[in-house]
C-alpha positions as CSV (number, residue, x, y, z in Angstrom):
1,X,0.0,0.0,0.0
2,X,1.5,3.3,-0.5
3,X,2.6,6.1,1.9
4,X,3.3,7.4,4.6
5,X,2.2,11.1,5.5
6,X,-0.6,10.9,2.8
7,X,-0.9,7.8,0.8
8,X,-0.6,6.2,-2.0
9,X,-1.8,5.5,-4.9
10,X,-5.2,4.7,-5.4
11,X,-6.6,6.6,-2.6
12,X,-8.1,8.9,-5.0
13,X,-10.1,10.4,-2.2
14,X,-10.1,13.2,-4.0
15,X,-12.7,13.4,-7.0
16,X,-15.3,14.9,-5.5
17,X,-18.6,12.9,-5.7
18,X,-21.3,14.6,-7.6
19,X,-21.3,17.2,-10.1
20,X,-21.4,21.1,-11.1
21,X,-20.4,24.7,-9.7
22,X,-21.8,26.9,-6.9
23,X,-21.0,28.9,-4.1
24,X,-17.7,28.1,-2.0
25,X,-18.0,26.8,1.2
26,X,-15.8,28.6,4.1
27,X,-13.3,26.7,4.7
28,X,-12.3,25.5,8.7
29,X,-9.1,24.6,9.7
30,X,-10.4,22.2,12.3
31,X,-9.4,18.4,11.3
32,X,-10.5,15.4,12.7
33,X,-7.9,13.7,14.3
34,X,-7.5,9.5,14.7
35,X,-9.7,8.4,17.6
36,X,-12.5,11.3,17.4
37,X,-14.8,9.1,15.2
38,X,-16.0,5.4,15.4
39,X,-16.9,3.2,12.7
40,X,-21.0,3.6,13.1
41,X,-20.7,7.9,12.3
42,X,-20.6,6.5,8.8
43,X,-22.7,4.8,6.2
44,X,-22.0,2.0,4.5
45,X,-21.6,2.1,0.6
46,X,-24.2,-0.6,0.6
47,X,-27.1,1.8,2.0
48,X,-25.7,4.5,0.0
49,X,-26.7,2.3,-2.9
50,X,-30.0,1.8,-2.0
51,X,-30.8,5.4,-3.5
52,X,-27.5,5.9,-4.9
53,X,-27.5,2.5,-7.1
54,X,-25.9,3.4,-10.8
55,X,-22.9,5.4,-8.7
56,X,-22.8,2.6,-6.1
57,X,-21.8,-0.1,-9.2
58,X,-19.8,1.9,-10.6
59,X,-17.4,2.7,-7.8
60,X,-17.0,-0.5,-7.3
61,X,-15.6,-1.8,-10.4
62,X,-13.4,1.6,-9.3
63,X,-9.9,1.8,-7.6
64,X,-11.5,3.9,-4.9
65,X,-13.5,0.8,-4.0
66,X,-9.9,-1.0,-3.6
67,X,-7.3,1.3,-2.0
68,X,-7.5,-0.7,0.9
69,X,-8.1,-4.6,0.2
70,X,-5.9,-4.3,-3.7
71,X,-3.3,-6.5,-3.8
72,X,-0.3,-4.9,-4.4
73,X,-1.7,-1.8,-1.6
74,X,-1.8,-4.8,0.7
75,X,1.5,-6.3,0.2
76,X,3.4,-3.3,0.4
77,X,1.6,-2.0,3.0
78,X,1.9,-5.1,5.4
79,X,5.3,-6.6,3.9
80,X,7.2,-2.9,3.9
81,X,5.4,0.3,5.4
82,X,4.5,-1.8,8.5
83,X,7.3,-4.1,8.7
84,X,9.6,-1.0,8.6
85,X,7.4,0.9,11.0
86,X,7.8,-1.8,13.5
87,X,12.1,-1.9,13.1
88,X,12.3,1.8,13.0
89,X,9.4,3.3,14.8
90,X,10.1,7.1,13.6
91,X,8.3,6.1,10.5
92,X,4.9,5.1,12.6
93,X,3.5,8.3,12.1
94,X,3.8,8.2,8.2
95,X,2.8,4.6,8.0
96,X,-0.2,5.0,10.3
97,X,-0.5,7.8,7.6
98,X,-1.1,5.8,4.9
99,X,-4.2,5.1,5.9
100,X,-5.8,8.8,5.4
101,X,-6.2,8.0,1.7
102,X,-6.3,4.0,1.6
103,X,-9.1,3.9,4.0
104,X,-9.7,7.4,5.9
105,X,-12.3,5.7,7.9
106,X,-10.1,3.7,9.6
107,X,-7.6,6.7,10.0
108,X,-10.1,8.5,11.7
109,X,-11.3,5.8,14.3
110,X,-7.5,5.1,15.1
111,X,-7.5,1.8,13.7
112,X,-4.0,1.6,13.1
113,X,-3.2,-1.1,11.7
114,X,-6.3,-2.0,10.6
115,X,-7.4,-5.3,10.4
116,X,-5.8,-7.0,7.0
117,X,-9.0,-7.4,4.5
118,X,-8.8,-11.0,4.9
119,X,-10.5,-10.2,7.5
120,X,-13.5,-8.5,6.3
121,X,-13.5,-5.2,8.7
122,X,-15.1,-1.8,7.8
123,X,-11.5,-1.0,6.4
124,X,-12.1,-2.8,3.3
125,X,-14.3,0.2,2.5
126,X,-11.8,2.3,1.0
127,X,-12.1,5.3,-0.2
128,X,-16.4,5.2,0.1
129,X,-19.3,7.5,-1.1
130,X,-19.5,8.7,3.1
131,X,-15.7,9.8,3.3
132,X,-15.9,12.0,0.0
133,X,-19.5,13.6,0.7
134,X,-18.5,14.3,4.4
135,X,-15.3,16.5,3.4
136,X,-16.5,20.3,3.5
137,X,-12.9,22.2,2.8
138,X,-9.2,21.6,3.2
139,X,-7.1,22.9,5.7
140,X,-4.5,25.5,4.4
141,X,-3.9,26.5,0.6
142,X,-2.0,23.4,-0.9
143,X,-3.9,20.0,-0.7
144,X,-2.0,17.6,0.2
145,X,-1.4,14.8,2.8
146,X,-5.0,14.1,3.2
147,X,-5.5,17.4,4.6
148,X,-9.5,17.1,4.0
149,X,-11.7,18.6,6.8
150,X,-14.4,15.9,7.0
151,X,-17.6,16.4,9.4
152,X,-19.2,13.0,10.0
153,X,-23.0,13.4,10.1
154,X,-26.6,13.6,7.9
155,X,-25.3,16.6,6.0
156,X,-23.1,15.7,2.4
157,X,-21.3,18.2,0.5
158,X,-21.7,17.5,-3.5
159,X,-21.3,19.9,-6.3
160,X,-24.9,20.0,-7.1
161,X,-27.7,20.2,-4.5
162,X,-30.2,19.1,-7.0
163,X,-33.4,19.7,-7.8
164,X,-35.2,17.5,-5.4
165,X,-35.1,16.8,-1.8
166,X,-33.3,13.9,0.0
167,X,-35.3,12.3,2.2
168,X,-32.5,10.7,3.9
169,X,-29.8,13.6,3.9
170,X,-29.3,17.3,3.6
171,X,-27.4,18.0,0.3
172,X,-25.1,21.2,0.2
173,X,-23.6,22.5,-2.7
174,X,-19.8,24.1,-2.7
175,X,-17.4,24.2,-5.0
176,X,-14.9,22.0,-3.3
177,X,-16.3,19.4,-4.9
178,X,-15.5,20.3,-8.6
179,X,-12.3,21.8,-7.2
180,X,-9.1,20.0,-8.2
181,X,-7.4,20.5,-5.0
182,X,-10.6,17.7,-3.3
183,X,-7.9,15.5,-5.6
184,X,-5.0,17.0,-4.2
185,X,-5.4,15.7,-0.7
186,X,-4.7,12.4,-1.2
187,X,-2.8,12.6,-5.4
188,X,-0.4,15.2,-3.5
189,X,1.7,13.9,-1.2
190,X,5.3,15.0,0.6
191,X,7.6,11.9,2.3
192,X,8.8,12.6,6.0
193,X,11.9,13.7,4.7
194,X,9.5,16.8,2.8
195,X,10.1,15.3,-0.5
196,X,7.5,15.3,-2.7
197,X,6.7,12.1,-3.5
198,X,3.4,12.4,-5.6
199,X,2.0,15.9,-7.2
200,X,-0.8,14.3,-10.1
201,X,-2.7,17.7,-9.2
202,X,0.5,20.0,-8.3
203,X,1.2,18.8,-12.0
204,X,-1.7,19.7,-13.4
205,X,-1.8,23.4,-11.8
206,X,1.4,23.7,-13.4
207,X,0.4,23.0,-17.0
208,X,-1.6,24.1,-20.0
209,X,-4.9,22.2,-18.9
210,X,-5.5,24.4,-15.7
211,X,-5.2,27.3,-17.7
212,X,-8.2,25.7,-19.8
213,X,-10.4,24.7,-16.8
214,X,-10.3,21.2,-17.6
215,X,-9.9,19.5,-14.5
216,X,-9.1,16.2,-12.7
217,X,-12.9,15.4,-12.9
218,X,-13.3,16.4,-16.7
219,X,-11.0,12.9,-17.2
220,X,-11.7,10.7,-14.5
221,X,-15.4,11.7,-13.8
222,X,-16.9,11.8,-17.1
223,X,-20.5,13.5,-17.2
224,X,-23.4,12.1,-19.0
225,X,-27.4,12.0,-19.1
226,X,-28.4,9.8,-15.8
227,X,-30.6,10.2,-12.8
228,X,-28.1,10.7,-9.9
229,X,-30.7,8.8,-7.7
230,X,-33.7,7.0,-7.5
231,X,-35.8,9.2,-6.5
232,X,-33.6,12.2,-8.1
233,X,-33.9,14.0,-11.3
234,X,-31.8,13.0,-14.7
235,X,-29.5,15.4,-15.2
236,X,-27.5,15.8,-18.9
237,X,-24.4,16.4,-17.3
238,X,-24.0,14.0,-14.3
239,X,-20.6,12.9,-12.8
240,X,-20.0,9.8,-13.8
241,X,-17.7,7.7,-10.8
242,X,-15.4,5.8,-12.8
243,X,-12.2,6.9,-11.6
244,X,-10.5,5.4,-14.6
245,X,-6.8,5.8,-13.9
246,X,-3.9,3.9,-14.2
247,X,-5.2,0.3,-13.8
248,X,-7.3,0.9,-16.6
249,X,-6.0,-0.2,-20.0
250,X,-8.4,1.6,-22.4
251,X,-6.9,4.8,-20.2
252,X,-3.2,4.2,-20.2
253,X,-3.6,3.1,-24.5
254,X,-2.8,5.6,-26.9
255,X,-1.7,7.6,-24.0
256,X,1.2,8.8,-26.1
257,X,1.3,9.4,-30.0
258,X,4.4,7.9,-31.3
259,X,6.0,8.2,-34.9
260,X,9.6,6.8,-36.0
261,X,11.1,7.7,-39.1
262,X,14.8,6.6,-40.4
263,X,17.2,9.1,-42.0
264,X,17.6,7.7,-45.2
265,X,15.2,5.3,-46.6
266,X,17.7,3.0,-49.2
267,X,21.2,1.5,-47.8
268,X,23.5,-1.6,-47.6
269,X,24.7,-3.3,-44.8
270,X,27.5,-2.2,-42.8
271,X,25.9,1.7,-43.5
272,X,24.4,4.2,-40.1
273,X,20.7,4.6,-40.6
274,X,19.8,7.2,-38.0
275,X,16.3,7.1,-36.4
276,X,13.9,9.6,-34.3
277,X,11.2,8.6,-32.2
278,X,8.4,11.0,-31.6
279,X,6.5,10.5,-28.5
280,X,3.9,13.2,-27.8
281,X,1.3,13.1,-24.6
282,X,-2.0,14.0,-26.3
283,X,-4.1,12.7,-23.1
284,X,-3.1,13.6,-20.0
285,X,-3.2,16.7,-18.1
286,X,-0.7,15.4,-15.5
287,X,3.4,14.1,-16.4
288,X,3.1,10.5,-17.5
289,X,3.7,8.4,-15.7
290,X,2.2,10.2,-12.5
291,X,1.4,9.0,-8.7
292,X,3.4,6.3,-7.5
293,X,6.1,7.0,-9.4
294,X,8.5,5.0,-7.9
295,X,6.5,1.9,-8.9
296,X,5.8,3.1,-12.3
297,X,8.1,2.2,-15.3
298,X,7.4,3.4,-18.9
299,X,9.9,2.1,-21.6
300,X,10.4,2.9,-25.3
301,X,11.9,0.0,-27.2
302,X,13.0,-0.1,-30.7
303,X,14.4,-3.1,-33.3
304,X,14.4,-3.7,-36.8
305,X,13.1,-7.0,-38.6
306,X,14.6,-8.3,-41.5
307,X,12.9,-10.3,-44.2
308,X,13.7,-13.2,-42.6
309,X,12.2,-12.6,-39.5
310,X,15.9,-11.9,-37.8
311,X,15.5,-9.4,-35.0
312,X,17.8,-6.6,-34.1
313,X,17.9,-4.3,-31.1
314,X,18.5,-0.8,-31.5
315,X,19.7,1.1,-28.1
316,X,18.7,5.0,-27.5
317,X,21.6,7.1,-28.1
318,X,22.5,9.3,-24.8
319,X,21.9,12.6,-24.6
320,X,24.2,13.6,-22.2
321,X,21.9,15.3,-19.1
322,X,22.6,15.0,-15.9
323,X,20.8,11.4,-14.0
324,X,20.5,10.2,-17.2
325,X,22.1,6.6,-16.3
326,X,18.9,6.2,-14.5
327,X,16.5,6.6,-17.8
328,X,18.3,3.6,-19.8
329,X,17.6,0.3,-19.4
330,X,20.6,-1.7,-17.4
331,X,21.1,-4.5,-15.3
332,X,22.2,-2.9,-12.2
333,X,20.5,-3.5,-8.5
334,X,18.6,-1.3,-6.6
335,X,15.7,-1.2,-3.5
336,X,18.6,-2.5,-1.0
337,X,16.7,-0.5,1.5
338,X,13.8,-3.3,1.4
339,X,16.2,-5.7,3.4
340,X,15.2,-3.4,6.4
341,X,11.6,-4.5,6.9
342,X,12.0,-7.8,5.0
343,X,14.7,-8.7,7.9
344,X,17.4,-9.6,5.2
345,X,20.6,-7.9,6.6
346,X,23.2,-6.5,3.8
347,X,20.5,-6.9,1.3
348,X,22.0,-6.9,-2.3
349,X,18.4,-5.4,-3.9
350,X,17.0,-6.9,-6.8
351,X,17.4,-6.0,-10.6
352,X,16.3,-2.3,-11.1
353,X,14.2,-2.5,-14.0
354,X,14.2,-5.5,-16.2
355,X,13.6,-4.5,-19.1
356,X,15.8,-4.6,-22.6
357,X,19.2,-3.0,-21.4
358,X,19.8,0.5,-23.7
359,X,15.9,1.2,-24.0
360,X,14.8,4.5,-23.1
361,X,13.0,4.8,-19.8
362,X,10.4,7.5,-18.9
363,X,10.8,7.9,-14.7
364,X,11.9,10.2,-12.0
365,X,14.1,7.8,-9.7
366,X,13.6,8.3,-5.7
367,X,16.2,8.0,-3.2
368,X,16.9,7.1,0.4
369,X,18.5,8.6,3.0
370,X,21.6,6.3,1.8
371,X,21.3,7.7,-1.6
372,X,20.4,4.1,-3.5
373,X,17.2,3.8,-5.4
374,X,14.0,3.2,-3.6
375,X,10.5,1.5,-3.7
376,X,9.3,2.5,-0.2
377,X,8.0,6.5,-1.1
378,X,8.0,7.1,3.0
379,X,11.4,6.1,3.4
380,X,12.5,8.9,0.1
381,X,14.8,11.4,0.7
382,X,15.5,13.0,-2.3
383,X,14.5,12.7,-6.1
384,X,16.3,12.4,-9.2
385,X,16.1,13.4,-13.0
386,X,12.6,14.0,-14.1
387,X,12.4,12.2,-17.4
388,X,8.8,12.0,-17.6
389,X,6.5,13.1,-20.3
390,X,4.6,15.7,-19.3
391,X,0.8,17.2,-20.3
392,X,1.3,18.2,-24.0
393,X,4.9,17.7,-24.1
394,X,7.1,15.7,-27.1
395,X,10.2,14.3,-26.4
396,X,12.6,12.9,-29.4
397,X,14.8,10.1,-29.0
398,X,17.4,9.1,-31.5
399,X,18.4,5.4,-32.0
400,X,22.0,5.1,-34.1
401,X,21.3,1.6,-36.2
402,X,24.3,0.1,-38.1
403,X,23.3,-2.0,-40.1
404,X,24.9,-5.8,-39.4
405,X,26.4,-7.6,-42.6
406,X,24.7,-10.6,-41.9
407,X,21.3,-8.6,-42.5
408,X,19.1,-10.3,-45.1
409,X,19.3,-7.4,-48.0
410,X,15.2,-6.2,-48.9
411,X,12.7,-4.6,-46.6
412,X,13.4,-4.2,-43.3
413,X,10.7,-3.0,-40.6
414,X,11.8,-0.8,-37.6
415,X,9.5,-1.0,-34.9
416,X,9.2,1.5,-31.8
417,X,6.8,0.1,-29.0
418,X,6.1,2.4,-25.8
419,X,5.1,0.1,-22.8
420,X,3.7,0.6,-19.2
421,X,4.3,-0.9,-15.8
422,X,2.2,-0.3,-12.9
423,X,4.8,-2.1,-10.7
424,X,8.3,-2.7,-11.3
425,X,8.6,-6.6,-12.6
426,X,11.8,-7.3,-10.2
427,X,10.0,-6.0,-7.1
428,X,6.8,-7.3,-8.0
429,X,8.4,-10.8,-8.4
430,X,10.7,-10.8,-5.0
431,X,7.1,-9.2,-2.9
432,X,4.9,-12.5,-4.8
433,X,2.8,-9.8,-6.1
434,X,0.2,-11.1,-9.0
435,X,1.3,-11.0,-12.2
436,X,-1.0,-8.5,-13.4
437,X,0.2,-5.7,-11.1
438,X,3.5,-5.9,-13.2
439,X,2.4,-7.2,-16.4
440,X,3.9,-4.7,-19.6
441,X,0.9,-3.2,-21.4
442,X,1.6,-1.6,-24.7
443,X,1.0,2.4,-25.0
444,X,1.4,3.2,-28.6
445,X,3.3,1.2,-31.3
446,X,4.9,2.3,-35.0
447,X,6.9,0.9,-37.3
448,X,8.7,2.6,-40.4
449,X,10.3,0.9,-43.6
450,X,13.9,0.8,-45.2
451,X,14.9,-1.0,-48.0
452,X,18.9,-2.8,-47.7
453,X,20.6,-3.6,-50.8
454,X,23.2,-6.1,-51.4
């Protein structure tokens, strides 16, 4: 599971539940802290759905319905966070932490740890309908850290009242709720050490789609006709709550536009043919990848087929910037710091990346207080190079092919293929996480022509 002062991943606490615009609420800077609340002040998403029943479904074929109980939140909450908690206790407080976005319930009754979901407590909730429509404000001006003020009660804050009358609940309308910064509370997030280890929304302030209005919500909450409720109205511009993110496929595809295109188009073996890749993000108004970035690996892979169906590999040239040895593909180790709450003493890491050595890798690396590479985003220091892609950006990428003698002369194919990692494989693999957590989905693929004479 992810974090430490503010969480990880999926606690996308922040979206906001309903729709529109309004007035804004005044804004408290009261919080509740752990152990003011108890399990009963809140609803259960269950008898939410019995009004609520087309946004009850679709949250839970959401992340937000797993930030707790998915697989991977589990493992590396229990197996690291905890585990390293326990043999350095000055990380409690950031590991009980991780809780205010992976299940803020939980966080607020003090459950810390909470039960694991094997065991089938209230935690499992998540990130549920209550703990959204309860938060009325943020304290301070950046949200991050799950800095939500939530009020536990009959009164739910949406961005729409609506046009008829709950009988279960008050409804009140601010604009909190189609606010980006409802996202920033738990997508924003600074380590111990007051490194920023997630900014999706920070991002986003800081590019071109802000300056558009188009916001976190635009993207992950669709709108569309739909009666909001059973005894509501249908609106045409409803919220739909799909949270599609990273663990969607038809989100992460076509991500990035990428082109390749050689130099020269006719040569003979033994000859350079240079090639640039074009990769452009068209989709997202965040860098890409974004949130746990330290799990995250986006490669760019490129090799030429021959007419014989002989396969070569074409390395990215280096560009020569600073931290860039962490952005090509090697064999090296890294996440040595893992031996501390897996018990293993003078831990030699595992491999950093698997993937083809010399391919081009799109991450920002994260760094203990020891300086090696880290998986553990509560135990990072400092941050690296920042070779993602960000919202609207293209990057270029040469590849220097000399062509081998023992090519087979005729067409030859040059591919480029842009793939996606939730998890890196390595880690995934040493932790026993399921396959799918760390299974390479393909972005964007192109391939170009030349033609090799004798």
């Amino acid at each position: 599971m992810k974090k430490l002062t503010t969480p990880s991943f999926f606690g996308i606490i922040t979206l906001g539940l309903l729709v529109s615009f309004s007035f804004m609420f005044p804004l408290s800077d009261s919080r509740i802290e752990p152990g003011d609340s108890d399990y009963d002040d809140f609803e259960t998403p269950e008898y939410c759905a019995q009004c609520h029943n087309q946004f009850y479904q679709q949250w839970k074929q959401a992340m937000m319905s797993e930030a707790y109980t998915h697989h991977w939140d589990e493992i590396e909450y229990f197996k690291l966070a905890v585990a390293h908690a326990e043999a350095d206790p000055d990380f409690k407080e950031a590991v009980d932490g991780c809780n205010g976005c992976h299940t803020p319930m939980a966080y607020l009754v003090g459950d810390f740890p909470p039960p694991r979901p094997s065991e089938g407590s209230r935690a499992n909730e998540s990130v549920s309908c209550e703990v959204c429509h309860l938060i009325k404000g943020i304290s301070g001006d950046t949200a991050y850290n799950f800095n939500f003020i939530l009020e536990p009660g009959d009164t739910k804050y949406s961005s729409r009242k609506g046009e008829t009358e709950s009988p279960n609940h008050e409804i009140v309308e601010i604009d909190l709720h189609s606010d980006t910064r409802l996202c920033g509370t738990c997508h924003n997030e600074k380590s111990p050490f007051g490194v920023w280890v997630k900014s999706t929304q920070l991002e986003w302030e800081e590019g071109p789609y802000a300056e558009n209005d188009v916001t976190c919500q635009e993207c992950h909450m669709p709108d569309t006709e739909m009666r909001t409720a059973k005894l509501g109205s249908t609106y045409p511009d409803a919220r739909m709550h799909l949270f599609n993110g990273g663990h969607d496929p038809g989100k992460v595809k076509g991500t990035i536009e990428l082109r390749i295109q050689p130099d020269i188009r006719e040569t003979v073996p033994g000859e350079v043919v240079v090639l640039t890749a074009t990769l452009f993000n068209q989709k997202t108004g965040h860098k890409f990848p974004t949130g746990s970035v330290e799990d995250r690996i986006v490669w760019l892979h490129v090799e030429a087929e021959d007419e014989d169906g002989n396969t070569f590999h074409i390395p990215v040239d280096k560009k020569g910037f600073e931290g860039e040895e962490y952005t090509i593909a090697s064999d090296v180790l890294a996440y040595q710091d893992m031996g501390v709450p897996l018990g293993i003493e003078n831990f030699e890491g595992v491999r950093r990346e698997d993937v083809p050595i010399g391919d081009r890798i799109y991450r920002m690396p994260y760094f203990d207080p020891e300086g090696r590479m880290t998986i553990m985003q509560w135990n990072t220091a400092s941050l690296g190079v920042d070779y993602r892609i960000g919202p609207r950006e293209t990057k270029t990428e040469t590849f220097t092919f000399e062509l081998p003698f023992e090519i087979k002369p005729g067409k030859v194919q040059v591919t480029a293929t842009l793939y996606y990692r939730l998890l890196v494989k390595p880690v995934g693999e040493f932790l026993e996480v399921p396959e799918e957590e760390y299974t390479a989905l393909e972005v964007n693929s192109h391939s170009t022509e030349i033609t090799v004479y004798p």
